[in-house]
N, C-alpha and C positions, 0 to 999 in steps of 0.2 A: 659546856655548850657556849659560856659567854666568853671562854677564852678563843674559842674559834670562830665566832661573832665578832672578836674585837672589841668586845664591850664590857661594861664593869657589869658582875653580877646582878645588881637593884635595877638599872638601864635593861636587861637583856630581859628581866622578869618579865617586866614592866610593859614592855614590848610585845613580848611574847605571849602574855594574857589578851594582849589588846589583838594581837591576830586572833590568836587562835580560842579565847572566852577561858581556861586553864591555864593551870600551873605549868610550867616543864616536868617537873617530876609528875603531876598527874597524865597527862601528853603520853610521857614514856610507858605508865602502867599500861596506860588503855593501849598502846602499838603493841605492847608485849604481849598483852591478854589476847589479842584479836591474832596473834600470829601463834599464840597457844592454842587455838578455838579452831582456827585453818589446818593445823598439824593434826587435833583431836578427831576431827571432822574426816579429814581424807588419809590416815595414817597407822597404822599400828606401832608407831614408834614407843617405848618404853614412859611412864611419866618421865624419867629423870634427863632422858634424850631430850624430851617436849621441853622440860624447865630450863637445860642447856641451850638450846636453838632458841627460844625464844627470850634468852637471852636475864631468865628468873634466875636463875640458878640451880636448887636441889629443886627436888620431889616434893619437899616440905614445902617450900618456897610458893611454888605453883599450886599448891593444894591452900594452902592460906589466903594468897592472893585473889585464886581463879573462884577462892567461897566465898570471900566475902565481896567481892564486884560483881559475880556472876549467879549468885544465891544458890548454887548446886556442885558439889565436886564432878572433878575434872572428868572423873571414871564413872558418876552418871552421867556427863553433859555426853561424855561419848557415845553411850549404849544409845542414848534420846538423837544424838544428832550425827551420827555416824554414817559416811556415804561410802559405797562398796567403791566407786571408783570416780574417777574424775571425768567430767565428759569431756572429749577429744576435740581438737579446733574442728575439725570433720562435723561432730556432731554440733556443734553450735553455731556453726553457718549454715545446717542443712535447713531447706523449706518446707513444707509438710505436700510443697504438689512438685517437688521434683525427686527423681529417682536418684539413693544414693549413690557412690560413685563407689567400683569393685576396691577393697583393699589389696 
């Protein structure tokens, strides 16, 4: 990240905590956990698909990571937070006093 900043690694930290209050390595866990969380949430995708896309790695990977940041494995967090579908841009502009419009 500092060599595509253009910055010397200690500069780019240093920087970077001061935006953002973390590390970049902590920065990355937490985008990676949260887009593991969104996959688990709305997906039936395999763990090791989940730990690929979001970019962990193995199954192992995300099962370590997602327990100890998130205090539950990955395969309870699902069964607890798991949504059948995603609501439709339709459904989340609709108003509860207008009639929906025919698909």
């Amino acid at each position: 990240m500092a060599n595509s900043a253009a910055m010397s690694t200690r500069t780019f930290v240093r920087r970077f905590r001061d935006a953002t209050g973390t590390s970049p390595g902590t920065w990355l866990t937490q985008q990676r956990l949260m887009i593991a969380r969104d996959l688990l949430e709305t997906t039936s995708l395999s763990m090791d698909r989940i730990a690929d896309a979001a970019g962990i790695g193995t199954a192992t990977n995300l099962r370590l990571y997602f327990t100890s940041h998130v205090g539950v494995s990955p395969s309870i967090y699902r069964k607890q937070f798991r949504r059948e579908t995603r609501p439709t841009r339709a459904a989340l502009s609709f108003q509860p006093d207008q009639k929906p419009s025919p698909a």
